[in-house]
N, CA, C and O atoms as a MOPAC input file, in Angstrom:
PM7 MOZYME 1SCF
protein

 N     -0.52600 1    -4.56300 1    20.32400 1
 C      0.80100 1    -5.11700 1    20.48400 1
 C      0.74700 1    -6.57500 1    20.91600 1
 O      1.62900 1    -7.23900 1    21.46100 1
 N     -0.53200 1    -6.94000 1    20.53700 1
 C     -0.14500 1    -8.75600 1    20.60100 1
 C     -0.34500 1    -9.41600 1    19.28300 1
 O     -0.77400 1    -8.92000 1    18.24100 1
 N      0.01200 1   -10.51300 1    19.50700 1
 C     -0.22400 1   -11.57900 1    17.74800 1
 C     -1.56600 1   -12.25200 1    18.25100 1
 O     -2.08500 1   -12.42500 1    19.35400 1
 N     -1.93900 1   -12.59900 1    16.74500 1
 C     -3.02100 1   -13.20300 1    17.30200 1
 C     -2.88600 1   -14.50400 1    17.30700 1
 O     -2.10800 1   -15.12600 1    16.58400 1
 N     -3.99500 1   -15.19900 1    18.50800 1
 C     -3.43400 1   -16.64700 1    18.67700 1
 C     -3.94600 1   -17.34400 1    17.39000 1
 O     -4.95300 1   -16.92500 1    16.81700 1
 N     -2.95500 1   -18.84600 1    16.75800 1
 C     -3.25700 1   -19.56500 1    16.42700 1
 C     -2.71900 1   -20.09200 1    14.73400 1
 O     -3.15800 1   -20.64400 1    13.72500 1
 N     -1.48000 1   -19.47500 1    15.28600 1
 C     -0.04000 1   -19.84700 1    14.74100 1
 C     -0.44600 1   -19.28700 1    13.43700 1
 O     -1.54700 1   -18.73800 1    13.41900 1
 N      0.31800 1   -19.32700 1    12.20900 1
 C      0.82800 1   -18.14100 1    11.14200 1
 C     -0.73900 1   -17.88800 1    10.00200 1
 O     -1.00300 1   -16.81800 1     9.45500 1
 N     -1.23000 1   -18.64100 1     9.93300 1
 C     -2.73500 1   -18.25500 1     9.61900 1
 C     -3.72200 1   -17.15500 1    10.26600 1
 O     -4.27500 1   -16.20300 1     9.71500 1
 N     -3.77400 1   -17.62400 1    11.73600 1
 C     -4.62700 1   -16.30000 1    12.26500 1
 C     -3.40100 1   -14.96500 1    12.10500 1
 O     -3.67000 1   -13.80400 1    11.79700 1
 N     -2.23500 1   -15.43800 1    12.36300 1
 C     -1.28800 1   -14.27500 1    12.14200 1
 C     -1.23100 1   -13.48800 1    11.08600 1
 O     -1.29000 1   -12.27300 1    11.27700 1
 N     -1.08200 1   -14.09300 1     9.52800 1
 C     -1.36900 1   -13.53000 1     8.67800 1
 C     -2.35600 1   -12.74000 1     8.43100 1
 O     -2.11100 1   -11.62100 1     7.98000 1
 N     -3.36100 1   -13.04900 1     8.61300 1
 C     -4.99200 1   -12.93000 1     8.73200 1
 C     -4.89800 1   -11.30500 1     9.79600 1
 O     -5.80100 1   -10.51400 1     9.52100 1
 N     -4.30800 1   -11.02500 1    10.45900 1
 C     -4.36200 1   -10.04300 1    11.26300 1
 C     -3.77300 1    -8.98500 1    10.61400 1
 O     -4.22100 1    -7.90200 1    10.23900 1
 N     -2.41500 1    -9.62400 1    10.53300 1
 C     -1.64500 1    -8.54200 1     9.90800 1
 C     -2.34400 1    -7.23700 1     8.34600 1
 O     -2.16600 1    -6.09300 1     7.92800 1
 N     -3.15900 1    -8.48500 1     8.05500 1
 C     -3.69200 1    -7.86700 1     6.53300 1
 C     -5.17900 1    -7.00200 1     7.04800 1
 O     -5.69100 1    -5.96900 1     6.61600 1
 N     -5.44900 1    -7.63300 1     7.79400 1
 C     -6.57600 1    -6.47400 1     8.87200 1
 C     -5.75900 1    -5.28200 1     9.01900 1
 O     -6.06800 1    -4.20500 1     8.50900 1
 N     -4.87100 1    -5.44600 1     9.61200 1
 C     -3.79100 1    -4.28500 1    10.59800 1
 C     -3.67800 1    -3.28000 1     9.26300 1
 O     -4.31300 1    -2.23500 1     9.12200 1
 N     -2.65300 1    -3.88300 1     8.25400 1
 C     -2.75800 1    -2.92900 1     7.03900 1
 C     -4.26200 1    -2.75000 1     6.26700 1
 O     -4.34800 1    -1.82700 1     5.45700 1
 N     -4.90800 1    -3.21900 1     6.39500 1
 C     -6.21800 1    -2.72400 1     5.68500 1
 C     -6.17800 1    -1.13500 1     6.54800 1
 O     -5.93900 1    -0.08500 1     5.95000 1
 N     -6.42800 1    -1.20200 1     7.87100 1
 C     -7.20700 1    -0.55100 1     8.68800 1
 C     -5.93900 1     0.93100 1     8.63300 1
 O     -6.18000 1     2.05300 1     9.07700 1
 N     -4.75100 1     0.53200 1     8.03000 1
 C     -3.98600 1     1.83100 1     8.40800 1
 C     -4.23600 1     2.32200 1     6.94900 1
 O     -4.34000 1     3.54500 1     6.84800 1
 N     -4.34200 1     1.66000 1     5.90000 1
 C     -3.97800 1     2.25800 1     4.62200 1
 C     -5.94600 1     2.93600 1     4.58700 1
 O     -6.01500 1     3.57300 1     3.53600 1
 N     -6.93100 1     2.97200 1     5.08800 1
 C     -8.14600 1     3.09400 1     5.18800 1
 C     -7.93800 1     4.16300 1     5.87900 1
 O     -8.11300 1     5.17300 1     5.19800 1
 N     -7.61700 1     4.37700 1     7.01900 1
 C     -7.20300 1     5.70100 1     7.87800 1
 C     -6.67500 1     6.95600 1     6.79300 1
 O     -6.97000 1     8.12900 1     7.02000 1
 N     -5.74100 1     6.48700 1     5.41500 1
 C     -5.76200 1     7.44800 1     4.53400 1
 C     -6.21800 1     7.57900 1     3.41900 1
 O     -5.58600 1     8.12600 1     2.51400 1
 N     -7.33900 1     7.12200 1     3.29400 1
 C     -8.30000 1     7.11100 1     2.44100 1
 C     -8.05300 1     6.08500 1     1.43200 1
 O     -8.66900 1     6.01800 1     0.36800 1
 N     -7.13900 1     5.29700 1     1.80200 1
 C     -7.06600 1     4.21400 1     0.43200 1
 C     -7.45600 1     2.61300 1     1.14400 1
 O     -8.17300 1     2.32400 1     2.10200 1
 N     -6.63200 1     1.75700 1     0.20400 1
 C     -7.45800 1     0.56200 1     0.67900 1
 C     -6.47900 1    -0.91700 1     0.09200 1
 O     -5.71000 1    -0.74100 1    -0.85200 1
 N     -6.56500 1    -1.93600 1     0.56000 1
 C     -5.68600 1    -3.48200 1    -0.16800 1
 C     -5.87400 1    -2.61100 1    -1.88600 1
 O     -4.99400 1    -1.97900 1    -2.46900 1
 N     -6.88400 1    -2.79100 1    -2.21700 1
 C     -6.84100 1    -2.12800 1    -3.56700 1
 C     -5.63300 1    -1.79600 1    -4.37200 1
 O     -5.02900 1    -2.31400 1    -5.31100 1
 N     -5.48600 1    -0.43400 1    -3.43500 1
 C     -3.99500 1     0.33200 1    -3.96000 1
 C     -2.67600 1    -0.09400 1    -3.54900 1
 O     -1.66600 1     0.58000 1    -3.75000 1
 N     -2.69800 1    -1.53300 1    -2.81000 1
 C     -1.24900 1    -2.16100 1    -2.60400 1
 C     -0.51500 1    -2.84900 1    -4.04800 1
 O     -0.70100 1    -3.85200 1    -4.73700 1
 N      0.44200 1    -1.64400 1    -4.04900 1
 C      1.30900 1    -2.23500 1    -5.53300 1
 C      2.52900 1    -2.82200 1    -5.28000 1
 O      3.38400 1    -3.06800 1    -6.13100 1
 N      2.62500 1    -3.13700 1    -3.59600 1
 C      4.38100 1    -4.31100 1    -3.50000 1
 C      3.93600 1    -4.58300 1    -2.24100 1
 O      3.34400 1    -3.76900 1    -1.53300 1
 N      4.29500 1    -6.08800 1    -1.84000 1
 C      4.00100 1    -6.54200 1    -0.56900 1
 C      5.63500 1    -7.67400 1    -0.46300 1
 O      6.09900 1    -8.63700 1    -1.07400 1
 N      6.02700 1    -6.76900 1     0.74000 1
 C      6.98400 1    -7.58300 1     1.55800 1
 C      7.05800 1    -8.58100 1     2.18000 1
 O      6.71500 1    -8.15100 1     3.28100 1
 N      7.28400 1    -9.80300 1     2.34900 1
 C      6.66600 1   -10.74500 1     3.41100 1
 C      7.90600 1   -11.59600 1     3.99200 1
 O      8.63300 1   -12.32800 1     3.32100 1
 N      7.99900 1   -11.35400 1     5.36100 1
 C      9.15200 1   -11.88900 1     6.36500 1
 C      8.57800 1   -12.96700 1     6.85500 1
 O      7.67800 1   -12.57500 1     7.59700 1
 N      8.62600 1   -14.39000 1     6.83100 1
 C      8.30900 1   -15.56300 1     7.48800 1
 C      9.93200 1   -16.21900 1     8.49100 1
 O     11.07100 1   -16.58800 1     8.20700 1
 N      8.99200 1   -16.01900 1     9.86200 1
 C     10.13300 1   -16.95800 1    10.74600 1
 C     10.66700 1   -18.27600 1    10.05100 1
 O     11.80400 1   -18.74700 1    10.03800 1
 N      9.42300 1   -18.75000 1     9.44400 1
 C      9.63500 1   -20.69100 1     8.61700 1
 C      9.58600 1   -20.15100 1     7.55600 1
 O      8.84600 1   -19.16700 1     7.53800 1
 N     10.33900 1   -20.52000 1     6.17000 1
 C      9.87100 1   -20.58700 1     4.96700 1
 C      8.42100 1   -21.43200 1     4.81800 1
 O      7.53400 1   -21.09300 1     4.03600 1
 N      8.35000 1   -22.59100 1     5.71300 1
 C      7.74800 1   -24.00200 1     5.38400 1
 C      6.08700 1   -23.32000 1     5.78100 1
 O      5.13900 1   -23.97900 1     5.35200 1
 N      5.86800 1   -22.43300 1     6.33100 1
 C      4.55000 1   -21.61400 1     5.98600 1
 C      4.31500 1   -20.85300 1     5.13600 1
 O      3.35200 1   -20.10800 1     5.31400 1
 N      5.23700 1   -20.72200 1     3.66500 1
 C      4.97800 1   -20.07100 1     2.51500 1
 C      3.37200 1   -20.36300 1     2.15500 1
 O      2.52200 1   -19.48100 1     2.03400 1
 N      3.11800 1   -21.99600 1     1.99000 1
 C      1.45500 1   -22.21500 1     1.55400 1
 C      0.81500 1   -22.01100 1     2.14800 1
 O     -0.27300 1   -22.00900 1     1.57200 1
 N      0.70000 1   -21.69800 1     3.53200 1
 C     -0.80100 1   -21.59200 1     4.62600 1
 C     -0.45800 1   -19.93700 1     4.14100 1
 O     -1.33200 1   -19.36000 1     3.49500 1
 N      0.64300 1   -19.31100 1     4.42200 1
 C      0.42200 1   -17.89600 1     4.77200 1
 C      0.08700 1   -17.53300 1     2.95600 1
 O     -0.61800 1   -16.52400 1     2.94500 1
 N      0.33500 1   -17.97500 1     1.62000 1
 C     -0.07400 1   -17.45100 1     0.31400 1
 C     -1.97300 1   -17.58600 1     0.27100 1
 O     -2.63500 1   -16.79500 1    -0.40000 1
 N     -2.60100 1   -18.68500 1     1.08300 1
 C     -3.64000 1   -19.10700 1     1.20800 1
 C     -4.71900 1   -17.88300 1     1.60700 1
 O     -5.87100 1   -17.67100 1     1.22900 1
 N     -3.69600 1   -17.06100 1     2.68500 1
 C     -4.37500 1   -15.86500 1     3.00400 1
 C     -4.47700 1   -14.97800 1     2.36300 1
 O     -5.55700 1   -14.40000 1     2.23000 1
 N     -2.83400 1   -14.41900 1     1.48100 1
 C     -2.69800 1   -13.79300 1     1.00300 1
 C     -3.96600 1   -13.36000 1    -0.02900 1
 O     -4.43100 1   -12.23400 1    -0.20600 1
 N     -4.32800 1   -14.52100 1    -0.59000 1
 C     -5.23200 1   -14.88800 1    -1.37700 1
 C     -6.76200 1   -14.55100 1    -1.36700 1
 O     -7.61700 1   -14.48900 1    -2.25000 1
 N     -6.76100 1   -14.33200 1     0.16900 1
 C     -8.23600 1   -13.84900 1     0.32100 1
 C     -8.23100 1   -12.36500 1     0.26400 1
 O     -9.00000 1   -11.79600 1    -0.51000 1
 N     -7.30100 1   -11.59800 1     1.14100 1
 C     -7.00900 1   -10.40400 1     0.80500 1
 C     -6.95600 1    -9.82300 1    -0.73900 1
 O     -7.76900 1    -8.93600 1    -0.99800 1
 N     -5.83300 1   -10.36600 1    -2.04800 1
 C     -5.68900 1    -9.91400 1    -2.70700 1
 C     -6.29100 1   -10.58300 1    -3.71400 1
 O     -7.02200 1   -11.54400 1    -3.47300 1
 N     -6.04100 1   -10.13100 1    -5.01500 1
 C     -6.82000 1   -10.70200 1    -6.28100 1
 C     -5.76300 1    -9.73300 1    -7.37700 1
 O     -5.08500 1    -8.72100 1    -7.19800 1
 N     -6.06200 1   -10.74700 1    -8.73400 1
 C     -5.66200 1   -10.23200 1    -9.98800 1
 C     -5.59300 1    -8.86400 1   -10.53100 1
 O     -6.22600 1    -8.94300 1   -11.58300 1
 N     -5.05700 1    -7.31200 1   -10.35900 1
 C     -3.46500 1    -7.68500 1   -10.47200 1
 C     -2.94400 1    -7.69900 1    -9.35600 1
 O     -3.04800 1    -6.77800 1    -8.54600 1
 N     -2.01500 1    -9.25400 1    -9.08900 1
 C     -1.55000 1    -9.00000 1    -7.92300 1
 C     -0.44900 1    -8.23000 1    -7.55600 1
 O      0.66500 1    -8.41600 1    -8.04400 1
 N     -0.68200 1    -7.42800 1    -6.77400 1
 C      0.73500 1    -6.58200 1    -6.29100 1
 C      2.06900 1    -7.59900 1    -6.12600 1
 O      2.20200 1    -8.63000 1    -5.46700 1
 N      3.14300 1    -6.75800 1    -7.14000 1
 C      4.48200 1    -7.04000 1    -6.97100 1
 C      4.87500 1    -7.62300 1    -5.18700 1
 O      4.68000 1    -6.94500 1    -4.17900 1
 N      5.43700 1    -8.98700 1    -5.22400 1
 C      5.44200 1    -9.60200 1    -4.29200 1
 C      7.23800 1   -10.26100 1    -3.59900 1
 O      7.49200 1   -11.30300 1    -4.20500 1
 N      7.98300 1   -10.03200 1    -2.93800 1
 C      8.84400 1   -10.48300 1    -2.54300 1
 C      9.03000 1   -11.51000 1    -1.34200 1
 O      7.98000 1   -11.74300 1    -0.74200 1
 N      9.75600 1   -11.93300 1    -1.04200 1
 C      9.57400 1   -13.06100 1     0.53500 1
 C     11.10200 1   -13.78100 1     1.07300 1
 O     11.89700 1   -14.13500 1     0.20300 1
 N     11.37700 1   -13.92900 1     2.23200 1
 C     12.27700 1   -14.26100 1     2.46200 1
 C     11.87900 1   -14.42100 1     4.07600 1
 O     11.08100 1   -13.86200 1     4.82800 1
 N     12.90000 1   -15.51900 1     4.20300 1
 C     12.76100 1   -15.82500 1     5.99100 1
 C     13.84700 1   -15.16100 1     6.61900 1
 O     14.98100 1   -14.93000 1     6.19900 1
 N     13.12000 1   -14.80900 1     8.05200 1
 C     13.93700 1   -14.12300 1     9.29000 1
 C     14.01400 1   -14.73500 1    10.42700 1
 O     13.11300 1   -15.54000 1    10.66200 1
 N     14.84000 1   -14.58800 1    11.21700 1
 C     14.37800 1   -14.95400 1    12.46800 1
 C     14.19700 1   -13.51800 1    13.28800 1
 O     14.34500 1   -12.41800 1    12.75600 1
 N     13.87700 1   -13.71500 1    14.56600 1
 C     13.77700 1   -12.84900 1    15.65200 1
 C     13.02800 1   -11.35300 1    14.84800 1
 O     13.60000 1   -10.27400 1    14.69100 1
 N     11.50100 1   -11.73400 1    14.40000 1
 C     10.79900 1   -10.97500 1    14.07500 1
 C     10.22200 1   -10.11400 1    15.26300 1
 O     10.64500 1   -10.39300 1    16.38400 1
 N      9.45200 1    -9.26700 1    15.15700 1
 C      9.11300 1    -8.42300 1    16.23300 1
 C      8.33300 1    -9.26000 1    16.91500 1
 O      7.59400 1    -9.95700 1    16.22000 1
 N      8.26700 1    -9.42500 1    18.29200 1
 C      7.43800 1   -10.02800 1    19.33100 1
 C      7.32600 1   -11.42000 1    19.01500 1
 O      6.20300 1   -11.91000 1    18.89300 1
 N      8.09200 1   -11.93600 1    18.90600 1
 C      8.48700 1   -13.25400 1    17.92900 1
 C      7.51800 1   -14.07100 1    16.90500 1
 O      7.31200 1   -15.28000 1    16.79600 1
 N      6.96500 1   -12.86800 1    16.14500 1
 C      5.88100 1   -13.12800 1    15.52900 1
 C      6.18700 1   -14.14800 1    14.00600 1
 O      7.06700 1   -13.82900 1    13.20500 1
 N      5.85800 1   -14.60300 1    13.93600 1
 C      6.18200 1   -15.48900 1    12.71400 1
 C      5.44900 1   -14.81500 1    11.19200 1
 O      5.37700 1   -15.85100 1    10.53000 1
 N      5.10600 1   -14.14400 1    10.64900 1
 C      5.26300 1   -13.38900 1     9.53700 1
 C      5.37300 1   -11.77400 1    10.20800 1
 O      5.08200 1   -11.31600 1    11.31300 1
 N      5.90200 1   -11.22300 1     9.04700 1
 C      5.67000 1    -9.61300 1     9.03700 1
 C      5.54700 1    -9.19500 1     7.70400 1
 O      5.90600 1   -10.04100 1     6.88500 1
 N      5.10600 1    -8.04000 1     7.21900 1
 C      4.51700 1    -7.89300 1     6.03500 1
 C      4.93400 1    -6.46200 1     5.92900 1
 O      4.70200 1    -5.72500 1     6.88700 1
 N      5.55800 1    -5.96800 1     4.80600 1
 C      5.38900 1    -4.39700 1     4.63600 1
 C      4.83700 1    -4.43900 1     3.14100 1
 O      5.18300 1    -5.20600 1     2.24200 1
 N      3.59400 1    -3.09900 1     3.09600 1
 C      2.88700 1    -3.30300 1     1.96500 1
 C      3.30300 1    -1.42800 1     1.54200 1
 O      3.18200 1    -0.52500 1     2.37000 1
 N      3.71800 1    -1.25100 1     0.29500 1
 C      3.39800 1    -0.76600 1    -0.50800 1
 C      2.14700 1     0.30500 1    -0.96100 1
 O      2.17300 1     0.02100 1    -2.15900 1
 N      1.44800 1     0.97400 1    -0.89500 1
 C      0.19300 1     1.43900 1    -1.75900 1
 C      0.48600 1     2.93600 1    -2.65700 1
 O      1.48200 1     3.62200 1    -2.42600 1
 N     -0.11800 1     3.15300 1    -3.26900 1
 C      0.06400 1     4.46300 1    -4.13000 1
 C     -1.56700 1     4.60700 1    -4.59700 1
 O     -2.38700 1     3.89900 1    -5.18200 1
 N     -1.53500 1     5.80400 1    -4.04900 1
 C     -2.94800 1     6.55800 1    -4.56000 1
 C     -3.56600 1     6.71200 1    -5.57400 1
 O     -3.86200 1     7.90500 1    -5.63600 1
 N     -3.97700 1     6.12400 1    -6.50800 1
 C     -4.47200 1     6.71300 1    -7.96600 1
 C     -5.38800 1     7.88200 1    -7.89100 1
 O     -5.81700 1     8.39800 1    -8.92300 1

């Protein structure tokens, strides 16, 4: 229940840990993510936070949406809901 320090990069960077490690708990993996949600406090971190995205994912990329929020949980500056389906 903390962010990690070092503003929306290490944040991102966690978050995609966080979902690795839950979608792995049921036997799947980034792999099987076929839609990714993405809540940014700033729009204006769309490029640092796609940068990550980027290391996580690859060609085909999962169906992707985005839009800014404020007053994210723990005033975290992205949030992410991902998608997966089992093949």
């Amino acid at each position: 229940m903390q962010l990690a320090a070092g503003g929306i990069v290490a944040e991102a960077r966690q978050t995609f840990d966080n979902i690795g490690r839950v979608l792995a708990a049921h036997g799947l993996s980034l792999r099987d993510v076929v839609r990714v949600q993405v809540m940014l406090a700033d729009m204006a971190d769309w490029p640092r936070f796609n940068d990550v995205y980027r290391e996580f994912f690859s060609a085909p990329w999962p169906a992707r949406s985005a839009f800014g929020a404020n007053g994210l949980a723990l005033g975290a500056l992205v949030e992410v809901e991902a998608f997966a389906v089992k093949r």
